[in-house]
MIDOSE-1310 file (N, C-alpha, C; in nm, 2 decimals, decimal comma, always signed):
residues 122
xxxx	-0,32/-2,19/-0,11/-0,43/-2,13/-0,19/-0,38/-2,00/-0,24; -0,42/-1,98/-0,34/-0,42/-1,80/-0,39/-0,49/-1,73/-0,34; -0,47/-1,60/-0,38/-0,55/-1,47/-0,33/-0,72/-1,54/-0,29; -0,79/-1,48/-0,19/-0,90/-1,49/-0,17/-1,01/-1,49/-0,28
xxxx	-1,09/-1,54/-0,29/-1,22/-1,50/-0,43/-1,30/-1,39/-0,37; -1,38/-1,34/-0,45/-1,48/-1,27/-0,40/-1,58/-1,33/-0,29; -1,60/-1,44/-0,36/-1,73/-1,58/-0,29/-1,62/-1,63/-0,14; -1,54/-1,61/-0,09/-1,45/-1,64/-0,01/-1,51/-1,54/+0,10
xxxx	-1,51/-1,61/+0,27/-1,49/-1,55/+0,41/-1,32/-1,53/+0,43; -1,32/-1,46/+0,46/-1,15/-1,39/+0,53/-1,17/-1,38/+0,68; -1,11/-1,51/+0,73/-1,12/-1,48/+0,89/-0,97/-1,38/+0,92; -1,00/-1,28/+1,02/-0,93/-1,21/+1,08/-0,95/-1,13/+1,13
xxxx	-0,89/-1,01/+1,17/-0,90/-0,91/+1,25/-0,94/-0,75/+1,17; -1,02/-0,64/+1,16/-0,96/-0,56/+1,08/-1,10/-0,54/+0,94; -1,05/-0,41/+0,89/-1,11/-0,38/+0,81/-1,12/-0,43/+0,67; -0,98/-0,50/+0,68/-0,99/-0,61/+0,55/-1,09/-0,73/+0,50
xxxx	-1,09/-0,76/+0,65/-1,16/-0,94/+0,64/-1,33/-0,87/+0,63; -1,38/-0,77/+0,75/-1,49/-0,73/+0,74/-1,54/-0,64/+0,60; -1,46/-0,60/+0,53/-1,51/-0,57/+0,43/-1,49/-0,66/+0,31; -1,43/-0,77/+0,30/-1,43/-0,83/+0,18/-1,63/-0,91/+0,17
xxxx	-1,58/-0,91/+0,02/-1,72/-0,91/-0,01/-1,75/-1,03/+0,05; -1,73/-1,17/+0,04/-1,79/-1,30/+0,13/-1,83/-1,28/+0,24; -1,74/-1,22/+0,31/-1,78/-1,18/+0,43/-1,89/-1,12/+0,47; -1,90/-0,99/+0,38/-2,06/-0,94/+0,39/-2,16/-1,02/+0,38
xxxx	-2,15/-1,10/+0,27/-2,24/-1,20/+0,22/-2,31/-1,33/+0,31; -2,17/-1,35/+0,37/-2,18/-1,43/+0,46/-2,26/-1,37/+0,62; -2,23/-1,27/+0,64/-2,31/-1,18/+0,73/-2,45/-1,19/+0,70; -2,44/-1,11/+0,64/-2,61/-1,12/+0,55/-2,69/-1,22/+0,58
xxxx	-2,61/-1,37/+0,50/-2,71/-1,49/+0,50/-2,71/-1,55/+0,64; -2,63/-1,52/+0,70/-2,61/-1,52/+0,87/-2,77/-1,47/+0,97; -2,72/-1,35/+0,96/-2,72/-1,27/+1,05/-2,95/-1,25/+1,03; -2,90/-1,22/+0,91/-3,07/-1,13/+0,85/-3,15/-1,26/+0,86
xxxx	-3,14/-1,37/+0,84/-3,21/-1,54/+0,82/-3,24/-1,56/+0,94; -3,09/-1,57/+1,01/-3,08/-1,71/+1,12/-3,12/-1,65/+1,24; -3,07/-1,54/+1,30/-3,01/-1,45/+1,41/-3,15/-1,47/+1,50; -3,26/-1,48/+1,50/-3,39/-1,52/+1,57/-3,42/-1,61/+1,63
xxxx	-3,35/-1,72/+1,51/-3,37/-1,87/+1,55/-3,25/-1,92/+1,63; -3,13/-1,86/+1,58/-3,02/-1,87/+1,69/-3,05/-1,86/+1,87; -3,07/-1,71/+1,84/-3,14/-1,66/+2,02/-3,19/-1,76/+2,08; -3,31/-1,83/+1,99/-3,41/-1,92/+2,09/-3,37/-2,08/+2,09
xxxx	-3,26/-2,12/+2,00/-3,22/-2,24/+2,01/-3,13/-2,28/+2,20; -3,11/-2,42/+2,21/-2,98/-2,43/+2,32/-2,91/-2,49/+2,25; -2,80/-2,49/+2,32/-2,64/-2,43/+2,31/-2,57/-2,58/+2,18; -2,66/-2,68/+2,21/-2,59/-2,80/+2,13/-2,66/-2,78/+1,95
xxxx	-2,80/-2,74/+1,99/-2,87/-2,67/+1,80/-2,83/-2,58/+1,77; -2,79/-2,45/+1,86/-2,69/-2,37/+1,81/-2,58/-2,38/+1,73; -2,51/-2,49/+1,79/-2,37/-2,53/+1,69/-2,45/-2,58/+1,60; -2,55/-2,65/+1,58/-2,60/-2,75/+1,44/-2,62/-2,67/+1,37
xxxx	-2,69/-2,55/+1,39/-2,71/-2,41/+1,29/-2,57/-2,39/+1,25; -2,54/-2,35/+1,32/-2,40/-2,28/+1,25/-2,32/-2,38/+1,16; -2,32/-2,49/+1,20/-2,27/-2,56/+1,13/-2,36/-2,64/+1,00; -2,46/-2,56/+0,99/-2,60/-2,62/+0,87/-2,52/-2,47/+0,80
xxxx	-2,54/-2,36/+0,86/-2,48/-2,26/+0,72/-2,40/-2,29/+0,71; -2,28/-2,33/+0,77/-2,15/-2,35/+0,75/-2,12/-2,42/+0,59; -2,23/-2,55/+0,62/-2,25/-2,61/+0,52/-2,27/-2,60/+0,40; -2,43/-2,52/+0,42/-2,46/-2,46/+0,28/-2,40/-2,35/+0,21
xxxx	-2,33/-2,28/+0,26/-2,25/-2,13/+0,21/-2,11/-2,25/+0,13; -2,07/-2,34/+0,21/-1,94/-2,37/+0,12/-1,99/-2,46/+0,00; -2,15/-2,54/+0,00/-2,23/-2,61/-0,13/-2,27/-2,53/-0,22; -2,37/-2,40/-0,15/-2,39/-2,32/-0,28/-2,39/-2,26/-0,33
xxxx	-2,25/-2,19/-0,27/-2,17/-2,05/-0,30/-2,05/-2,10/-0,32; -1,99/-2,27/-0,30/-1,84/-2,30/-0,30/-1,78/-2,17/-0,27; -1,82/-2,11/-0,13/-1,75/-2,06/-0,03/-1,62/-2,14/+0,06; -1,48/-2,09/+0,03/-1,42/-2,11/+0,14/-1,36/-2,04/+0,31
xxxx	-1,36/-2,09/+0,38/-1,29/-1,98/+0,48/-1,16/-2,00/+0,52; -1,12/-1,87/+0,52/-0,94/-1,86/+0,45/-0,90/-1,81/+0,56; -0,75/-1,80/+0,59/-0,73/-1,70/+0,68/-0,60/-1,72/+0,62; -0,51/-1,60/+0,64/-0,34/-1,59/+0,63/-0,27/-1,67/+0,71
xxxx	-0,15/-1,74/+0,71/-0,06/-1,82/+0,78/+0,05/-1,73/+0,83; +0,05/-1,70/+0,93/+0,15/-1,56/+1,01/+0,29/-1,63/+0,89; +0,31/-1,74/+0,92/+0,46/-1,78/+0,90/+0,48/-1,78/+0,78; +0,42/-1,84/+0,70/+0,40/-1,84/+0,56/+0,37/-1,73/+0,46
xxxx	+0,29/-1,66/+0,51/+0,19/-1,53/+0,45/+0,09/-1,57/+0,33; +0,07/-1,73/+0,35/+0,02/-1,77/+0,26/-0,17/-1,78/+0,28; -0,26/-1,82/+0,20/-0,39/-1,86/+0,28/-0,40/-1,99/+0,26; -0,47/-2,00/+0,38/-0,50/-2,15/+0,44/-0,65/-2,18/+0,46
xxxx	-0,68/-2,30/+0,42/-0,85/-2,32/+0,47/-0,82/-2,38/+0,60; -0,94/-2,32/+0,68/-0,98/-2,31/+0,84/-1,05/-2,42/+0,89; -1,09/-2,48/+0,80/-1,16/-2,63/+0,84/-1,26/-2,62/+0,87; -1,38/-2,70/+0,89/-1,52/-2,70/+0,93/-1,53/-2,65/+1,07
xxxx	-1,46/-2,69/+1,17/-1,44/-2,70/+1,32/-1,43/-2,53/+1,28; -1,33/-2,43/+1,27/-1,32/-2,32/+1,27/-1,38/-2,22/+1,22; -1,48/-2,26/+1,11/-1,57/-2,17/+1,04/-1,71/-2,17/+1,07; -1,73/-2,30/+1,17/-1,85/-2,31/+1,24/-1,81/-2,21/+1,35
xxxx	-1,73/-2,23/+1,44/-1,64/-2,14/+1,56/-1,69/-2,01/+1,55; -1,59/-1,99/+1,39/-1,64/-1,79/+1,34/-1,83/-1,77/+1,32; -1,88/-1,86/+1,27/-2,04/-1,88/+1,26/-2,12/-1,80/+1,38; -2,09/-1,89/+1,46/-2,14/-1,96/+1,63/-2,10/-1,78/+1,70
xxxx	-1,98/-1,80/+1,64/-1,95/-1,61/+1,66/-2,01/-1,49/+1,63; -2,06/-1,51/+1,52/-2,12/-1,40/+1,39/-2,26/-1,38/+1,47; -2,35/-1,50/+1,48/-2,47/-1,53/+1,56/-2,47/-1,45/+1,71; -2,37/-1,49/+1,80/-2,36/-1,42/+1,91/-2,33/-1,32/+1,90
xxxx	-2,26/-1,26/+1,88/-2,24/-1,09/+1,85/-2,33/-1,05/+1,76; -2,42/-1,06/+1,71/-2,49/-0,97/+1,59/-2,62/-0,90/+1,70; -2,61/-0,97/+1,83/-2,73/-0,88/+1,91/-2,66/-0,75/+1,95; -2,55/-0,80/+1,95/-2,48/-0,63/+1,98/-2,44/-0,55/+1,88
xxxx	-2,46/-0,60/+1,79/-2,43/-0,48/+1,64/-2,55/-0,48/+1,58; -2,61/-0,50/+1,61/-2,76/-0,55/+1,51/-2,87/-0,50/+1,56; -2,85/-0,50/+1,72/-2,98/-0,44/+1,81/-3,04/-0,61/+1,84; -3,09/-0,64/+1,95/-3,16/-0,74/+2,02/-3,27/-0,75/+1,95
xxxx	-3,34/-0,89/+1,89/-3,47/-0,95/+1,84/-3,53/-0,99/+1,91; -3,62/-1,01/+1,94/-3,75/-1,07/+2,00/-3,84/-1,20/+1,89; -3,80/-1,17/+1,74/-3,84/-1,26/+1,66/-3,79/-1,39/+1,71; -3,87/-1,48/+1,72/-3,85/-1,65/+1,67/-3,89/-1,72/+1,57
xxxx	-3,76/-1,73/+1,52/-3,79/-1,79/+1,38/-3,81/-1,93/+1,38; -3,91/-2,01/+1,31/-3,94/-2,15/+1,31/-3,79/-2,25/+1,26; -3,84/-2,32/+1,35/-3,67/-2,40/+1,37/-3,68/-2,52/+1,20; -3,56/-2,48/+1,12/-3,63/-2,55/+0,98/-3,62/-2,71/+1,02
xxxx	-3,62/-2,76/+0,87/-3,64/-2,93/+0,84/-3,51/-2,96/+0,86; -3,46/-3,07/+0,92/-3,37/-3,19/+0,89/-3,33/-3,24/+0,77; -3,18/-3,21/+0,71/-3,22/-3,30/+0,59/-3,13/-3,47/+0,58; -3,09/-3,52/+0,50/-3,07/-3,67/+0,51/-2,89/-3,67/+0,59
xxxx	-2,82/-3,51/+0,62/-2,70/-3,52/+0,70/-2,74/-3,51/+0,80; -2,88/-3,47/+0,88/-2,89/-3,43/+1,00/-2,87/-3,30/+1,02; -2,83/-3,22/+0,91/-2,83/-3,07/+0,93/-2,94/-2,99/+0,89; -2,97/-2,90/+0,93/-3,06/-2,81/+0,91/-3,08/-2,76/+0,77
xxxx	-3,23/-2,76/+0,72/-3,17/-2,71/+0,58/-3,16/-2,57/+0,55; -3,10/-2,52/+0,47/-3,03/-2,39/+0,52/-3,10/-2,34/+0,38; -3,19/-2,24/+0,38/-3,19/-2,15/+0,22/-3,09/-2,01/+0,26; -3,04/-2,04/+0,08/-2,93/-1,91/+0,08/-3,00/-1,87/-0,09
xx	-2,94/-1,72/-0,03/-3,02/-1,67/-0,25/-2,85/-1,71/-0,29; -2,87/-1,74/-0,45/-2,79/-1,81/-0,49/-2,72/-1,68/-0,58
């Protein structure tokens, strides 16, 4: 792949990956939406969430998640398995950067993949 896009997650370590703009973005539509309904889900709808935004960030943002290849120094897409992973991550940590909720957010609709439907601003 070439240089990252703007509309791109940068998985890594560092002030790079957390300030590129997808990433915020992706934070954002994460963290501010889901992070309520996360808390009160168990542990197998949790991954369905993450992997419902997973979904919709790379349909309607054709968001990819990249990471550098140590050996290469090239970027590489991370696959669904690993951007759900970073997701599932974003959700659990945001009680500690974010401050603890008490909100429960209503668990959404199902749509015809069996994933959650996810609104994102476009």
């Amino acid at each position: 792949f070439p240089l990252p896009l703007q509309r791109d997650v940068v998985c890594g370590r560092g002030g790079a990956s957390s300030n590129h703009s997808g990433n915020i973005r992706w934070r954002a539509a994460a963290v501010v939406s889901y992070r309520g309904l996360f808390e009160s889900l168990d542990r197998t709808k949790k991954r369905l969430l993450a992997k419902s935004i997973v979904h919709s960030v790379r349909r309607v943002w054709r968001t990819r998640f990249l990471q550098r290849d140590p050996s290469t120094s090239k970027w590489v897409n991370v696959g669904d398995e690993r951007a759900v992973e970073k997701t599932c991550q974003l959700l659990r940590e945001a009680k500690y950067h974010h401050g603890n909720t008490k909100t429960r957010a209503s668990s959404p609709e199902l749509d015809e993949d069996g994933l959650y439907k996810i609104e994102l601003d476009v």
